[in-house]
BAKE-851086 format. One line per 8 residues: number of its first residue (from 1); their letters; for each residue x, z, y of N, C-alpha, C. Coordinates in steps of 0.1 Angstrom, whole numbers, plus 5000, padded with zeros to 4 digits. Layout:
# residues N
NUM) a) X Z Y X Z Y X Z Y ~ ...
This chain:
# residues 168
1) xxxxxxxx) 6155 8755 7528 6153 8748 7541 6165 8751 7550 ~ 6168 8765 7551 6180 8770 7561 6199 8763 7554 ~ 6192 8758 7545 6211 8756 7536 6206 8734 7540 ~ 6199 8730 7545 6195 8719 7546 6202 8716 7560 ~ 6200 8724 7568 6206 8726 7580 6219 8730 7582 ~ 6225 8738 7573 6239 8739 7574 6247 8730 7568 ~ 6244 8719 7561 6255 8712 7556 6255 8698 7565 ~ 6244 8695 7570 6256 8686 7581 6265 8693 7597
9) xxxxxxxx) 6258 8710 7595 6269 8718 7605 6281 8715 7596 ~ 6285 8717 7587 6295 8718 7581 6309 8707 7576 ~ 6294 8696 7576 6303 8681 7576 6308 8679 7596 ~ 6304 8683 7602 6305 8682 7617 6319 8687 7614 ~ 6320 8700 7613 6333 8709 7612 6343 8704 7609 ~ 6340 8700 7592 6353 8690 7589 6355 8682 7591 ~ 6351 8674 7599 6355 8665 7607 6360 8665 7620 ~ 6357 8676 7624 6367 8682 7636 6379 8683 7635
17) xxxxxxxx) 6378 8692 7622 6393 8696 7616 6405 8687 7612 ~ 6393 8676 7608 6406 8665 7603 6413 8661 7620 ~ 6405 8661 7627 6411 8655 7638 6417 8663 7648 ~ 6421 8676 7644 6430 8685 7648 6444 8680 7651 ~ 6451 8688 7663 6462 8684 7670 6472 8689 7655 ~ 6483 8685 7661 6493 8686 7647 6503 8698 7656 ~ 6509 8702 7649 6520 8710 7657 6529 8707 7668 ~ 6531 8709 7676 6533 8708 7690 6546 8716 7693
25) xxxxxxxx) 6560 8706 7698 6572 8715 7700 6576 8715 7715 ~ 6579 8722 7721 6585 8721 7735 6600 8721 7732 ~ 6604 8710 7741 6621 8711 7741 6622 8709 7756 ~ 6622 8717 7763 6625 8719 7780 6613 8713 7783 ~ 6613 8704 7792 6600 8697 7801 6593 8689 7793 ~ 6600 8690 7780 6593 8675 7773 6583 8685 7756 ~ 6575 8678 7752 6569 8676 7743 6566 8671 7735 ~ 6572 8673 7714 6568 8665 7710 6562 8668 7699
33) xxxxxxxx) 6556 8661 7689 6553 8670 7673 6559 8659 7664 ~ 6570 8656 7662 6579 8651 7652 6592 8663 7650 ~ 6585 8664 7633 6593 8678 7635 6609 8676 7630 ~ 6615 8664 7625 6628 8666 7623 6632 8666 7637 ~ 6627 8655 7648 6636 8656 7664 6634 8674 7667 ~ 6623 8677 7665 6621 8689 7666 6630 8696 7667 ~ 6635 8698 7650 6646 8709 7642 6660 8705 7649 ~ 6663 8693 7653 6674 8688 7657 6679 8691 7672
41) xxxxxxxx) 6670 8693 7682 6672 8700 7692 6671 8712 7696 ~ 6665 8719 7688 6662 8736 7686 6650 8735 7695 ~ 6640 8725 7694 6626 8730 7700 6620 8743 7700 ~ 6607 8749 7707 6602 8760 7704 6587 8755 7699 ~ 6579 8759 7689 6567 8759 7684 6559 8765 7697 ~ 6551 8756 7701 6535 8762 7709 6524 8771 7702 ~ 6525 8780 7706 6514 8788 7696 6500 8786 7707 ~ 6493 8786 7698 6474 8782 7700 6474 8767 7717
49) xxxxxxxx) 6458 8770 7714 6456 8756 7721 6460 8743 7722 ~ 6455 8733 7728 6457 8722 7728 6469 8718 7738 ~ 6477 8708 7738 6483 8706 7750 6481 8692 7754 ~ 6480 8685 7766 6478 8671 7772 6490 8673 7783 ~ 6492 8665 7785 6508 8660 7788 6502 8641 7792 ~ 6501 8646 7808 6501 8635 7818 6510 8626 7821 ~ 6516 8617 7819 6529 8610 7826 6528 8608 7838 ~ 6537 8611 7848 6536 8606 7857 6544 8592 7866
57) xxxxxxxx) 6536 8589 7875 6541 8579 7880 6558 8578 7885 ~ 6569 8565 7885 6581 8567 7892 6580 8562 7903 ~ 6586 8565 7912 6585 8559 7924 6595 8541 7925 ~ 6586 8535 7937 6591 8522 7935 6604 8520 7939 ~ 6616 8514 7933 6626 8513 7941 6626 8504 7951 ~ 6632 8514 7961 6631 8508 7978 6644 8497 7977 ~ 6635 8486 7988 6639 8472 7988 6654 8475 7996 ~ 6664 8465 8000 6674 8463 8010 6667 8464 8024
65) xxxxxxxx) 6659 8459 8027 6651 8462 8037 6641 8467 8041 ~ 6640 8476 8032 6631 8485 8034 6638 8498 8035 ~ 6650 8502 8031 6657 8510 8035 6666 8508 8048 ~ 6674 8494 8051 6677 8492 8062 6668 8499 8071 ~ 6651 8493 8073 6642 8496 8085 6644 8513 8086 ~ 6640 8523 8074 6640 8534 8074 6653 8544 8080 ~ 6667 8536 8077 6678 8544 8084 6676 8539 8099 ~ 6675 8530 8102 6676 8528 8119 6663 8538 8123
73) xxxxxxxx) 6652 8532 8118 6636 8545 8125 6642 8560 8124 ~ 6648 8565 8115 6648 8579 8112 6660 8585 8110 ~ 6671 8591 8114 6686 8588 8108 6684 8605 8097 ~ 6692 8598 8090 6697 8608 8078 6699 8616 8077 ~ 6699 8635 8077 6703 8649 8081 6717 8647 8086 ~ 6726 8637 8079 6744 8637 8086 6742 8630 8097 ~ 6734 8622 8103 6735 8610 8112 6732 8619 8127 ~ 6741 8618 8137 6733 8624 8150 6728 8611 8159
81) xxxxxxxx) 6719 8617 8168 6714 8607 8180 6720 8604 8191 ~ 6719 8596 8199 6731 8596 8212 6721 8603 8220 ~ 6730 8611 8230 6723 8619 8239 6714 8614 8245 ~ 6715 8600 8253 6701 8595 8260 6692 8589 8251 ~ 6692 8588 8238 6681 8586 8232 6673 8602 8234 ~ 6680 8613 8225 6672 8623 8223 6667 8629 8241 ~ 6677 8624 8249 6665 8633 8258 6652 8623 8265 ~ 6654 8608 8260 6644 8604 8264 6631 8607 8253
89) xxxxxxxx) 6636 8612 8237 6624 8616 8232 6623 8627 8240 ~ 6630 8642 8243 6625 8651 8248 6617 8649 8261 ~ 6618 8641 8267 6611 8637 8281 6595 8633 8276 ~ 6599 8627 8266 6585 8620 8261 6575 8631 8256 ~ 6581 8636 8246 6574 8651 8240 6568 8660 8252 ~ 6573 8663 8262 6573 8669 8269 6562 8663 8279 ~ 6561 8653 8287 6551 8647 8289 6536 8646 8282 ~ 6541 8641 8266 6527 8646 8262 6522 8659 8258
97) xxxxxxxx) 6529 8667 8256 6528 8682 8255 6521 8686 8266 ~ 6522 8682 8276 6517 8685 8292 6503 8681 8296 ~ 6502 8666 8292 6494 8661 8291 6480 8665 8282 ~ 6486 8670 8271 6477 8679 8258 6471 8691 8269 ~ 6483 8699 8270 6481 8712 8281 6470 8709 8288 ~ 6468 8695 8297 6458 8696 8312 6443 8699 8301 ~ 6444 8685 8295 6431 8681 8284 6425 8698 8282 ~ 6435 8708 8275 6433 8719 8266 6425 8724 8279
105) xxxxxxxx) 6437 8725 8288 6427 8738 8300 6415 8731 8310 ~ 6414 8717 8308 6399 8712 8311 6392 8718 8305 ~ 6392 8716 8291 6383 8719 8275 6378 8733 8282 ~ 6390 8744 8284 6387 8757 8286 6376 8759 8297 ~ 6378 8754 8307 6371 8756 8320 6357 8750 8317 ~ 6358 8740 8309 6341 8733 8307 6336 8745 8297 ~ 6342 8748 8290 6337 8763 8277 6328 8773 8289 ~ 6340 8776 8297 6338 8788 8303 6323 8793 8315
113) xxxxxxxx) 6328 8776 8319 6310 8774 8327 6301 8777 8322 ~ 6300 8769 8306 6288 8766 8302 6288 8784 8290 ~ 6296 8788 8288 6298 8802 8284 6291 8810 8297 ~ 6292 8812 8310 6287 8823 8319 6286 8835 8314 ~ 6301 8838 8310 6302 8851 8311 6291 8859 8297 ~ 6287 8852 8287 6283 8851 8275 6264 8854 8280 ~ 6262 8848 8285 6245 8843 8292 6244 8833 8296 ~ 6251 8818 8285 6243 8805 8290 6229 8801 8291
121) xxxxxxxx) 6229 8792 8298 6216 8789 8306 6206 8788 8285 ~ 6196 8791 8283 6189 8783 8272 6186 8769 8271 ~ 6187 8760 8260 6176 8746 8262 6173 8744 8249 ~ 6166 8737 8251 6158 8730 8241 6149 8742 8232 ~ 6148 8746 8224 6137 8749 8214 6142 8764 8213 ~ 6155 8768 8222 6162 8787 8221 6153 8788 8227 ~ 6146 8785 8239 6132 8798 8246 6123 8804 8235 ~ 6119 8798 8226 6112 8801 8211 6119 8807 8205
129) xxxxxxxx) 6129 8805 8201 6137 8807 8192 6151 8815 8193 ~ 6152 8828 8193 6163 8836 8200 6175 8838 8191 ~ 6169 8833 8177 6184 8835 8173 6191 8822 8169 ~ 6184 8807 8174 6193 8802 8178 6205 8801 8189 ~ 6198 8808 8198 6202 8810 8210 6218 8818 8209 ~ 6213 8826 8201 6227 8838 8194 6234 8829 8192 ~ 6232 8820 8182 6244 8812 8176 6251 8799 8180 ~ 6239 8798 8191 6252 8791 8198 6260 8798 8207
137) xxxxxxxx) 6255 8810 8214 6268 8821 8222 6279 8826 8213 ~ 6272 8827 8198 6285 8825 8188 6295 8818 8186 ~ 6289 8806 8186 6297 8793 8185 6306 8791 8198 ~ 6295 8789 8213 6309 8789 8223 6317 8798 8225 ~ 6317 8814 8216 6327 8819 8216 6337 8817 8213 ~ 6339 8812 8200 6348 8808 8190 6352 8797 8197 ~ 6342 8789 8200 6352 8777 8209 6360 8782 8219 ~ 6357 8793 8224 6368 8797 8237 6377 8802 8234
145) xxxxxxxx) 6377 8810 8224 6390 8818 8217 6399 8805 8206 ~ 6393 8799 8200 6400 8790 8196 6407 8779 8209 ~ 6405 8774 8215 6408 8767 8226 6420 8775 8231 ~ 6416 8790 8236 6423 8800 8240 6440 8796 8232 ~ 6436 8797 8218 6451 8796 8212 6456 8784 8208 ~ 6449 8772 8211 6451 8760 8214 6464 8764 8227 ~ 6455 8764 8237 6467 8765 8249 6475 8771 8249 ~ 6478 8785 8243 6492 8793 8240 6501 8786 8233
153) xxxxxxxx) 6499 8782 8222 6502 8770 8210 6509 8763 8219 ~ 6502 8750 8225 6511 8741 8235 6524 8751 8244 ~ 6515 8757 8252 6530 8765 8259 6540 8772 8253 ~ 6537 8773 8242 6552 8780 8232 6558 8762 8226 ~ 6552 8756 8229 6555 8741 8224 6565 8735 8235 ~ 6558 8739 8248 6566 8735 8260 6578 8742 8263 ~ 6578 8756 8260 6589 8763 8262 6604 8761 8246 ~ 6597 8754 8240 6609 8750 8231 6615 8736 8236
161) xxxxxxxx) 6612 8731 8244 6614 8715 8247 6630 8719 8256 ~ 6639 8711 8251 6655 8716 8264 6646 8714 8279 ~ 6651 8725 8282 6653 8726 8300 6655 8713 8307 ~ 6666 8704 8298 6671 8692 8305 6661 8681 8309 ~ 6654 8680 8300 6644 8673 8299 6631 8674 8306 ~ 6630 8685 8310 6622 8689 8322 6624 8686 8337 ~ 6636 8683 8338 6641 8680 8355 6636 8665 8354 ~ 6631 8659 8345 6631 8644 8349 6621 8643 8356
């Protein structure tokens, strides 16, 4: 009965085996198992496992005008800007950097009310319930300290912007 059972384990097997990978050569980035190209480039043999070898995609070549649009939007690492363009980007940056800034230290001041000094008011179902209450003084902590380095963030943002661009 037990040898009834092992021979179609066994037919499984060899038929696994027939359908085993073949020898496998690496020649730099590439892969192949044709063993004369093999011998002919001084490939190296893969010892154990399987290998799969994804192709990947090439990129599309960019149109006449599709690179035209791209050099005028973005100029090249050799290309410089004329001074009144870049300081009217720095004026701009700088503006909304500032603008970010008010937003951030509103954010902060609404945290900090509704934080009191880490004894907000309770609602809803915390009078019952005290350790939700915990986690949200948890939570608007982390909102405040996060926020906190929100707004340092911006002002080390603002203190890299040129000087010049600030007089405007």
């Amino acid at each position: 009965m037990k040898y009834v059972l092992l021979i179609p384990l066994l037919a499984t097997l060899f038929v696994a085996n027939s359908y085993a990978q073949e020898r496998i050569y690496r020649c730099g980035n590439e892969y192949t198992n044709t063993v004369p190209n093999a011998q002919t480039r001084g490939c190296k043999l893969v010892a154990g496992g399987n290998v799969t070898v994804v192709q990947g995609t090439r990129p599309a070549a960019s149109t006449p005008a599709r690179a035209a649009a791209t050099s005028t939007a973005a100029p090249s690492g050799g290309q410089r800007v004329d001074a009144g363009e870049q300081k009217s980007r720095d004026s701009d940056a700088r503006r909304i950097l500032e603008s970010e800034l008010k937003k951030a230290e509103a954010r902060q001041a609404e945290l900090l009310k509704e934080y009191n000094n880490g004894e907000p008011e309770k609602i809803g179902g915390e009078a019952r319930n005290y350790q939700k209450y915990l986690d949200r003084v948890a939570e608007l902590k982390a909102s405040l300290a996060r926020n906190e380095s929100d707004i340092a963030g911006i002002r080390r943002e603002l203190g890299r912007v040129p000087a010049a661009a600030a007089a405007k």
